[in-house]
C-alpha positions in Angstrom: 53.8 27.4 42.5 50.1 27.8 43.2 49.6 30.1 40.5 51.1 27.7 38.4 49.0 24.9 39.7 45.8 27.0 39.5 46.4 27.6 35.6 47.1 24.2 35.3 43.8 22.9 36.5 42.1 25.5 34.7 43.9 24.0 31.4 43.0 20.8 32.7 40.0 21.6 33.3 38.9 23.1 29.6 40.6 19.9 27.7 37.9 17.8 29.8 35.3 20.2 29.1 36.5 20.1 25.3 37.0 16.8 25.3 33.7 16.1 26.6 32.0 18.5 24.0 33.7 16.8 21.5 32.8 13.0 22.2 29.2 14.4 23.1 29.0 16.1 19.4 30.3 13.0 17.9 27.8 11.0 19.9 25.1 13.2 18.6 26.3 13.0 14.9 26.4 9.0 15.5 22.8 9.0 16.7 21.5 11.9 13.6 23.0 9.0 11.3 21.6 5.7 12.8 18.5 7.9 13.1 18.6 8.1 8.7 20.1 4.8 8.3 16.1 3.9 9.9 15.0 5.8 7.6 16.6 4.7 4.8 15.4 1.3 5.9 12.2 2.5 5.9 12.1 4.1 1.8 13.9 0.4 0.6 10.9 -1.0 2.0 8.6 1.3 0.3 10.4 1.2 -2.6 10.2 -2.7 -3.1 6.4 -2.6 -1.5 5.7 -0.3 -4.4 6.2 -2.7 -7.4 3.7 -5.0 -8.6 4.0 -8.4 -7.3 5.9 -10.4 -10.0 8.8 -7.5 -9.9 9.0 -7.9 -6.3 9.2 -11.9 -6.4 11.8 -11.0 -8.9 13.6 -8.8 -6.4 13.3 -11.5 -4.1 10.5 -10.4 -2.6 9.3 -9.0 1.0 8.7 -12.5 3.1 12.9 -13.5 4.0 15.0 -11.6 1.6 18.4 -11.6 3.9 20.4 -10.2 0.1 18.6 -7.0 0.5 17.4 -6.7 4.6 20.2 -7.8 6.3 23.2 -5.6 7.0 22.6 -3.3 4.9 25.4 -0.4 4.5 24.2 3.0 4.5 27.6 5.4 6.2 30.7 3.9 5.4 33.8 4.5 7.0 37.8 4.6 6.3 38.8 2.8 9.2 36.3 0.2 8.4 35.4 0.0 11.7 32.5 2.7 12.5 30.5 1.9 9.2 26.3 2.4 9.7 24.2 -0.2 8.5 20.2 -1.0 8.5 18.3 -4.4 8.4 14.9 -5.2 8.0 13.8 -7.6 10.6 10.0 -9.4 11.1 9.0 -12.8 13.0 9.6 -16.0 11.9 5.9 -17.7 12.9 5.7 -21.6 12.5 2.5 -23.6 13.7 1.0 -20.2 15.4 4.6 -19.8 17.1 7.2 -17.1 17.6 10.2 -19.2 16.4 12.8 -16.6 15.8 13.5 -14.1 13.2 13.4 -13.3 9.0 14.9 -10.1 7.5 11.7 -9.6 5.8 7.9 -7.9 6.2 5.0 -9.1 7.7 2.4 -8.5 4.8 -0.7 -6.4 7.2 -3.2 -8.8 5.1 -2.4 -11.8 6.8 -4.4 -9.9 10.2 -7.6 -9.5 11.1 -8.5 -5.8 9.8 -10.9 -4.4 12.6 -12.1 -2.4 9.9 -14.5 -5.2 8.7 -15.9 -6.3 11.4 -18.7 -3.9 11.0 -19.3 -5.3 7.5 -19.1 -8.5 8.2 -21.7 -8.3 11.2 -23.7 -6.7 8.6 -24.1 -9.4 6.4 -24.1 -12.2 9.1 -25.2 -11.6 12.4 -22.6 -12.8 15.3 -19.6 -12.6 12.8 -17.8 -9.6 14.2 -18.1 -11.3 18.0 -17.3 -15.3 16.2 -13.8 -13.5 14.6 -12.8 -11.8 18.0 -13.3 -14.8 19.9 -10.6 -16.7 18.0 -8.3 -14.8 19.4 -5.9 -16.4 22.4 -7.4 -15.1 26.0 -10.4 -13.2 24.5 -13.4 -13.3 26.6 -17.0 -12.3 25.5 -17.1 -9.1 27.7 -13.8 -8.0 25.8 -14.8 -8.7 22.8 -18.4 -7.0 23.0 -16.3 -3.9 24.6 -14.1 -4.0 21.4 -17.1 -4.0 18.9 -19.1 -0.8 21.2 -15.5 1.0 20.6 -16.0 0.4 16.9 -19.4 0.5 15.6 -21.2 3.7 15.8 -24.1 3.4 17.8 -24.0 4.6 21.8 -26.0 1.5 22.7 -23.4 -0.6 24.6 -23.9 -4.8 24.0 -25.0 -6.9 26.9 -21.4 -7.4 28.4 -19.9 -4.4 26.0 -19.1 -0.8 27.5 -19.8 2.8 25.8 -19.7 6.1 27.2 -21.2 5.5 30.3 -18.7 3.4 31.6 -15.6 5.2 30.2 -17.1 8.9 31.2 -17.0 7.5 35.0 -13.5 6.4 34.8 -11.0 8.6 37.0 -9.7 10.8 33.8 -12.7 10.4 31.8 -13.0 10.1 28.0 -15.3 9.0 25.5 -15.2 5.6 22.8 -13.8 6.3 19.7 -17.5 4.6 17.9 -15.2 4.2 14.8 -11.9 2.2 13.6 -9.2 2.5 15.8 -6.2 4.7 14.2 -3.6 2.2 15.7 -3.5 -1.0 18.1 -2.4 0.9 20.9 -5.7 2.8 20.8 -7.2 -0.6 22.1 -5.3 -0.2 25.6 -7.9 2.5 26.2 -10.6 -0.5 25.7 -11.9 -1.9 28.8 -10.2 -4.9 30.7 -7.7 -5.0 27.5 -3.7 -5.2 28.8 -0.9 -4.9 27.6 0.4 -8.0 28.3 -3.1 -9.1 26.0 -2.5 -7.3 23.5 1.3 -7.6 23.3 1.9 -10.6 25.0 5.4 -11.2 26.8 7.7 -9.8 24.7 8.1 -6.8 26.4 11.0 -5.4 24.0 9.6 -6.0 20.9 12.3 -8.4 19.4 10.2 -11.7 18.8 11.4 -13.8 21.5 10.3 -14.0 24.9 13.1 -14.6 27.7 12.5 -16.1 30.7 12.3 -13.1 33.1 9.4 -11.3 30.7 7.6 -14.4 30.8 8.0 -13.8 34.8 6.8 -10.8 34.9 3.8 -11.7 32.1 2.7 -14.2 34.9 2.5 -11.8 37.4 -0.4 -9.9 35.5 -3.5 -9.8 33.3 -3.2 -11.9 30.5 -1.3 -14.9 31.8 0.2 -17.7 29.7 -0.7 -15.4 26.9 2.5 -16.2 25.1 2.1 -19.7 25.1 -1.1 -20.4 24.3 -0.3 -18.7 21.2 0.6 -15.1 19.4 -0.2 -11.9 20.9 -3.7 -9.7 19.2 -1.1 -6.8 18.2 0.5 -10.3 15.8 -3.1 -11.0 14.7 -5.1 -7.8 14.3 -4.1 -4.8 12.1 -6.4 -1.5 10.7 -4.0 -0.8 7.4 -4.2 -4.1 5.2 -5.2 -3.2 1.9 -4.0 -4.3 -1.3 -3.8 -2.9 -5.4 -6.5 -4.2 -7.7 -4.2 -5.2 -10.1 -2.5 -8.1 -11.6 -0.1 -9.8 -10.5 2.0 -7.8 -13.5 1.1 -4.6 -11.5 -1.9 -4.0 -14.2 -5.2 -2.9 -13.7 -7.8 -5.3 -13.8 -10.2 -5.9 -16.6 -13.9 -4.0 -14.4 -16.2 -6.9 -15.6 -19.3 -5.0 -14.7 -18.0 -1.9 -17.2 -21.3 -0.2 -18.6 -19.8 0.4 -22.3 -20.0 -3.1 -23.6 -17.3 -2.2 -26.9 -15.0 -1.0 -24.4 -15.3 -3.9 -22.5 -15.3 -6.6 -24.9 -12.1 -4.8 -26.6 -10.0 -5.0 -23.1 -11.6 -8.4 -22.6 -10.4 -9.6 -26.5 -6.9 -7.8 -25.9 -6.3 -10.0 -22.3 -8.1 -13.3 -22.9 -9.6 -15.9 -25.1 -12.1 -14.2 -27.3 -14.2 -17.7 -26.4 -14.2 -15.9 -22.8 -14.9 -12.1 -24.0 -17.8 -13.2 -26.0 -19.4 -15.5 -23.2 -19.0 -12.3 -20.7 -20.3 -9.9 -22.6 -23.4 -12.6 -23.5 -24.1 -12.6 -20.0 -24.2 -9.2 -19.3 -26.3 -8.8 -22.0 -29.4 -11.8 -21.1 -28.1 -13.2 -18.0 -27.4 -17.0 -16.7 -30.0 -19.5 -18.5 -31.6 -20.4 -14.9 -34.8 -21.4 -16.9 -34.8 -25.5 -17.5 -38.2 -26.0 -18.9 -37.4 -23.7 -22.1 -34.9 -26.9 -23.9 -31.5 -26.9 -24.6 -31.9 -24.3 -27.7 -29.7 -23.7 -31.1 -25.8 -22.9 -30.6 -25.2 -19.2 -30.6 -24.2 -18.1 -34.3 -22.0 -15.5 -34.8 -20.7 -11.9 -32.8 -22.9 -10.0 -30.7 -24.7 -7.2 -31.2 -22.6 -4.5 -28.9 -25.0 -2.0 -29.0 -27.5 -4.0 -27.1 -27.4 -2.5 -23.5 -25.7 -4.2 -20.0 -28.5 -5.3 -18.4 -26.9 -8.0 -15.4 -24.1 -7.3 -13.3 -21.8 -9.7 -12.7 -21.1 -10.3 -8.2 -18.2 -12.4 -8.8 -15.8 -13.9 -11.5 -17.1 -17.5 -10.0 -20.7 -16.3 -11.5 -19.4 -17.0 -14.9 -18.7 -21.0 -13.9 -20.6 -23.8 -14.8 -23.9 -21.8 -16.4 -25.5 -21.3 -20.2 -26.7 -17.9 -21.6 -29.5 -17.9 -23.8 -29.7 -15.4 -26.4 -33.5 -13.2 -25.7 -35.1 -11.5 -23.2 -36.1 -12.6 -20.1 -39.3 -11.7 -20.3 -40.1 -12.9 -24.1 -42.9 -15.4 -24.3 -41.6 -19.3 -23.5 -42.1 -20.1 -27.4 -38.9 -17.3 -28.8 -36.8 -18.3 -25.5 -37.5 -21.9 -26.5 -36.0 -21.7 -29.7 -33.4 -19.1 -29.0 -29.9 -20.0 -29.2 -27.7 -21.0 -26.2 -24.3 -19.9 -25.1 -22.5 -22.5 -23.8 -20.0 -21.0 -20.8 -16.2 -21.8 -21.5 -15.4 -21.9 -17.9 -16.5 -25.2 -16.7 -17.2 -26.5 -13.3 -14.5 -29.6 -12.8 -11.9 -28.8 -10.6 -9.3 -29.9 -13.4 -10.8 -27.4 -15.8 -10.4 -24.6 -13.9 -6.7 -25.1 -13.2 -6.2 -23.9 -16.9 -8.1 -21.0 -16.6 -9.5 -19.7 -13.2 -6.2 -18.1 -12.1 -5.8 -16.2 -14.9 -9.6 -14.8 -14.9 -9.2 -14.7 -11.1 -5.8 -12.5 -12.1 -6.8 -10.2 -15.0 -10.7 -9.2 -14.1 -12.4 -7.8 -11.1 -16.1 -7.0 -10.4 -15.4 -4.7 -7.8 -14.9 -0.8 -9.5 -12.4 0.1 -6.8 -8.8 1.0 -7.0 -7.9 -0.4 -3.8 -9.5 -3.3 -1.9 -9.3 -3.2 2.2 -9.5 -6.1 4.8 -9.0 -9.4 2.9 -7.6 -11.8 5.1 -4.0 -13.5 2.8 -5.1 -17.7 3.4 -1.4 -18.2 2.5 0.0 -17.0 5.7 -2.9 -15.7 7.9 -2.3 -17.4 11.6 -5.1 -20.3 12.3 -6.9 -17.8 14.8 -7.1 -15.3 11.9 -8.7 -17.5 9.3 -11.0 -19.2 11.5 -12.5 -15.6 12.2 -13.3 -15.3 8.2 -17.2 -16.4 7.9 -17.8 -19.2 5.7 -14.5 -20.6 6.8 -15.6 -23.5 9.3 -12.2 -25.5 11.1 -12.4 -28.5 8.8 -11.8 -26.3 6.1 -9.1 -24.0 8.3 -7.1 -27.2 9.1 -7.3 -28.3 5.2 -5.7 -24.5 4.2 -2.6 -24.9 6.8 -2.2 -28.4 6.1 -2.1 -27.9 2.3 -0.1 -24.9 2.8 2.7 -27.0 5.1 2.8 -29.6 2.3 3.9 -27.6 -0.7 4.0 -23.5 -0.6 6.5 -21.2 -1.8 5.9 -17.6 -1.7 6.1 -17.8 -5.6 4.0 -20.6 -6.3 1.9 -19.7 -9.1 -1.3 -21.6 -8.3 -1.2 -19.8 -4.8 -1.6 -16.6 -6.1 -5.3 -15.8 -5.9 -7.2 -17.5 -3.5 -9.5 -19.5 -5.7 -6.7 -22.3 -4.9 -9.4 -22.6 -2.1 -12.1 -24.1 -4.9 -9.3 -26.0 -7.3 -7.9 -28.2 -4.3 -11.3 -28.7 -3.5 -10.7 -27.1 0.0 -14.3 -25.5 -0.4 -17.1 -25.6 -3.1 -18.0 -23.7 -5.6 -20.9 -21.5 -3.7 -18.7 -21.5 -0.6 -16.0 -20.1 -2.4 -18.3 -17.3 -4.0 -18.9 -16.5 -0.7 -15.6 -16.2 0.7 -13.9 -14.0 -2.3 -14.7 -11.0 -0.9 -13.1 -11.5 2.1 -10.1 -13.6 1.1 -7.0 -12.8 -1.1 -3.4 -14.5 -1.4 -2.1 -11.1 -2.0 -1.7 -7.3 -0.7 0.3 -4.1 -0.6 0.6 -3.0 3.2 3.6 -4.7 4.9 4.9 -4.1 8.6 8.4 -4.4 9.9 11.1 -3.4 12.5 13.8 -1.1 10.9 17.0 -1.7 12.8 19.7 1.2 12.6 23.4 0.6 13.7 27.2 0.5 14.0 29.6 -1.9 13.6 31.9 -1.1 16.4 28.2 -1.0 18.7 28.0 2.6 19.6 24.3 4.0 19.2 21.5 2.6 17.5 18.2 3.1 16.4 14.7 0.8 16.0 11.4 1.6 14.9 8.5 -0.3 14.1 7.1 0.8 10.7 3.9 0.2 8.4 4.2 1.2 4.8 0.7 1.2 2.3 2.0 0.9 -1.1 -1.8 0.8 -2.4 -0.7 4.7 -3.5 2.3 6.1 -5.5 4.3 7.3 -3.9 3.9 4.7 -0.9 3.2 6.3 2.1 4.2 5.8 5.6 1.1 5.1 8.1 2.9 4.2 10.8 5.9 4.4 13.1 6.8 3.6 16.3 10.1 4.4 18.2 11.6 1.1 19.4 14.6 2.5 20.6 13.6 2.6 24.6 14.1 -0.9 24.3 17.8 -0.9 22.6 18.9 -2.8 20.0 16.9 -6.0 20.4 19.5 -8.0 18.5 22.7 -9.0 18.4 25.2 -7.3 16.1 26.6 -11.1 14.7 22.5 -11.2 13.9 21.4 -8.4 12.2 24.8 -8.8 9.7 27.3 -6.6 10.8 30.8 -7.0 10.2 33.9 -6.9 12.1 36.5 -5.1 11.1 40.5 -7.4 10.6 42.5 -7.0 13.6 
C-alpha cells in the first residue's frame, strides 16, 4: 500500500509539473503573440503615416479613425474565444483637457520641438525662455536649466545649471549641451519631476483617477493636472514633416538656379500668368523704387538665359509687389521707361483665397527634403502656440476660436497655414514672419499600441513614435507600457465576446 501510494504521488506529482509546463508554455506563446500583434499595430501606423496626406484623408486618416484602430484582429482563433487583436489609441484633448480617448495618433507637430529653441533664440532674443514659460508649472530657474542642457555653451544662465552643478550631484554626470534624444532625458534636468513632466496619470492611459491625483498632490508638481496638460503632452524632439504636396509631390524649389527648369515645372503646375511673374522676379527683383513712374506693360516671354539674380525668402514675397524689367543699377532714365510686371497674386484677403493655398501647396523656398519643428496651428494646445514668436495671445485666442467654429481635419482651406493671413488672423508681414515656424501639416505621429485577447489573458502596450519623413518609415521610438497593464477596458478598445 505505501508503495502504491508513493508511485501515486509521484504520478501525481509529474501531471502537475506537466500540467504546469504546459499552461506556462501556452502562457509564453500568448504573451510572444500580443507582443507581434503591438507590433503589427505599430507597421499599420507606419504604413498609413507613409502616404501623402490626401491618400491618408482618403484612408480616413490618422486623427480618430476607430474602422482601422480599434479592435483590430491580428491571431484568430476556432473557438472564437482566444482571438488577438490590436488598437491604436491617443488622447482625446478639448479646451487644453484630457477628456478621454480616440483610436488615432497624436501628429508630433502639434508640440513644442526643443529642437528650435536654439534657433529661435537666435533670431529673437528671449524666445527660447518666452516658449518654455508657457508651459503649466514652469518656473524661470527651470526653464533657464532646460535651455543650459540644450544649447552648447558651458556658461550656465543666471538661474540655469551646467556642469558644475550636475558634476557635484551624488552620482555625477554631465549636460547633454545638445537636443535631448527623448523626454525622459529631461528627468536628468534639474528640479524637473516626474509628476512635471508627466503629470498625474501615472499609467499612461489619459485619464487621471482620483487616487493618482492623491498621490500627484503629495509631490513636486502639484495641481499639475488641472491647471492643464502635462510637458511630455506639449513638447516633442521628432516633429518633422515631407516637403511635399498635399498629393505626396515634391514641391516646385522657387529659388532653383536653372531658370528653364524652373519656369518649365512652374508652367506644368500653375498659371503660366504666375510662372512668368516668378521667374520676372528672380530675374530684376520687387519694383521697391516709387520715384522711377509706373512704366510700359511687360511685352512678351522672358529671356531665360538671363541669370537668377534674387532669391525668393518666402512664397508671401511674391504678394502685392511690381517687377520692373532692367537692372537695378541702370541709370533712372532706362528704369523710368522700362516696362512693369504687374504681380498676379494680389494682396486682398478675397484674392488670395483663389490662389495662396495652392502656391502655398505646390512651391517651397526652402531646398530641403524634410522640414523639422513647425508648430501644426490646427491642433497645437494654446500653451504650444503661444510659445511661437510673432504669435501674441490676441492672435492665439483668434486661431482656437476660429478653429472651434468650423474645422474638420479635411477642410481644404486649413491645409497650409496661410489660413492665418486669409481670415485675417494676422497680416501680411506677420504672416511672412511666422511661415517658417508654422505649418497645418507633418509626418511624425505618436500613439499607444494596445495588444490583446478577447477572453483577457495577457496583453501588451507600448508607446510608439513613427517619422514617416523617410521611406520606409522608421520607428524612433518605443516605450514598454506594459508595467502598467492594459490601461483600458476590453468593451473599450473593441473586443468581442464570444456567443454563449
Amino acid at each position: 500500500m505505501i508503495v502504491i501510494v508513493m508511485i501515486s504521488l509521484a504520478g501525481l506529482s509529474f501531471v502537475m509539473t506537466m500540467s504546469s509546463e504546459n499552461k506556462a508554455v501556452h502562457l509564453h506563446g500568448d504573451e510572444l503573440q500580443i507582443e507581434q500583434a503591438v507590433a503589427s499595430g505599430a507597421e499599420l501606423l507606419k504604413a498609413l503615416a507613409e502616404l501623402s496626406p490626401d491618400a491618408r484623408e482618403r484612408a480616413g486618416g490618422v486623427f480618430d479613425n476607430p474602422g482601422l484602430f480599434r479592435g483590430a484582429l491580428v491571431v484568430d482563433d476556432e473557438l472564437r474565444d482566444h482571438r488577438g487583436r490590436f488598437s491604436i489609441v491617443a488622447p482625446r484633448i478639448e479646451d487644453d483637457e484630457l477628456v478621454g480617448i480616440r483610436f488615432g495618433a497624436e501628429n508630433e507637430s502639434a508640440r513644442l520641438n526643443l529642437a528650435v529653441l536654439p534657433q529661435w533664440e537666435e533670431k529673437q532674443a528671449g524666445a527660447a525662455l518666452d516658449a518654455l514659460m508657457n508651459l503649466p508649472g514652469m518656473t524661470e530657474p527651470i526653464a533657464e536649466a532646460i535651455l543650459d542642457w540644450i544649447d552648447v555653451d558651458p556658461t550656465p544662465r543666471s538661474s540655469g545649471a551646467e556642469a558644475d552643478y550636475y558634476s557635484g550631484l551624488g552620482v555625477p554626470y554631465g549636460p547633454r549641451n545638445g537636443i535631448p534624444t527623448s523626454l525622459e532625458e529631461l528627468l536628468l534636468i534639474r528640479d524637473v519631476s516626474r509628476e512635471l513632466l508627466f503629470g498625474a496619470d501615472a499609467d499612461f492611459n489619459f485619464q487621471v483617477e482620483d487616487a493618482e491625483l492623491e498621490r500627484a498632490s503629495a509631490g513636486p508638481g502639484i495641481g499639475t493636472a488641472q491647471r492643464g496638460l502635462p510637458w511630455a503632452s506639449l513638447l516633442t524632439v521628432y516633429s518633422a514633416e515631407r516637403n511635399s504636396s498635399y498629393e505626396g509631390n515634391p514641391r516646385i524649389d522657387l529659388n532653383e538656379q536653372d531658370l528653364s527648369k524652373l519656369n518649365q515645372q512652374l508652367s506644368d503646375a500653375l498659371d503660366a500668368d504666375w510662372a512668368r511673374f516668378i521667374i520676372a522676379y528672380r530675374q530684376f527683383g520687387p519694383d521697391e523704387d516709387e520715384t522711377t513712374g509706373p512704366g510700359e506693360s511687360a511685352p512678351g516671354d522672358l529671356d531665360l538665359s538671363r541669370p537668377a539674380r534674387f532669391k525668393i525668402e518666402s512664397v508671401l514675397d511674391l504678394v502685392g509687389v511690381a517687377v520692373r524689367l532692367a537692372e537695378p543699377d541702370a541709370p533712372a532714365s532706362d528704369r523710368r521707361s522700362a516696362p512693369v510686371l504687374e504681380s498676379p497674386f494680389a494682396p486682398d484677403p478675397l484674392a488670395m483665397h483663389d490662389y495662396l493655398f495652392k502656391l502655398a501647396d505646390q512651391t517651397t523656398v526652402e531646398s530641403e527634403e524634410v522640414l523639422r519643428g513647425r508648430v501644426n496651428v490646427n491642433e497645437a494646445p494654446r500653451a504650444v502656440l503661444l510659445g511661437v514668436p510673432g504669435l501674441d495671445r490676441s492672435a492665439v485666442d483668434q486661431i482656437l476660436t476660429a478653429r472651434g467654429a468650423r474645422f474638420t481635419q479635411n477642410d481644404p482651406s486649413r491645409r497650409h497655414a496661410v489660413w492665418l493671413l486669409t481670415e485675417g488672423i494676422v497680416d501680411l508681414e506677420t504672416m511672412r514672419e511666422l511661415e517658417p515656424q508654422v505649418t497645418a501639416g507633418g509626418d511624425v505621429f505618436r500613439a499607444q499600441v494596445v495588444g490583446y485577447f478577447d477572453d483577457s489573458g495577457p496583453c501588451a502596450r507600448a508607446d510608439v513614435v513613427v517619422d514617416a519623413t523617410t521611406s520606409p518609415p522608421k520607428q524612433v521610438y518605443w516605450k514598454d507600457l506594459r508595467l502598467f497593464g492594459r490601461g483600458y477596458s476590453l468593451e473599450t478598445l473593441g473586443a468581442e465576446r464570444p456567443a454563449d
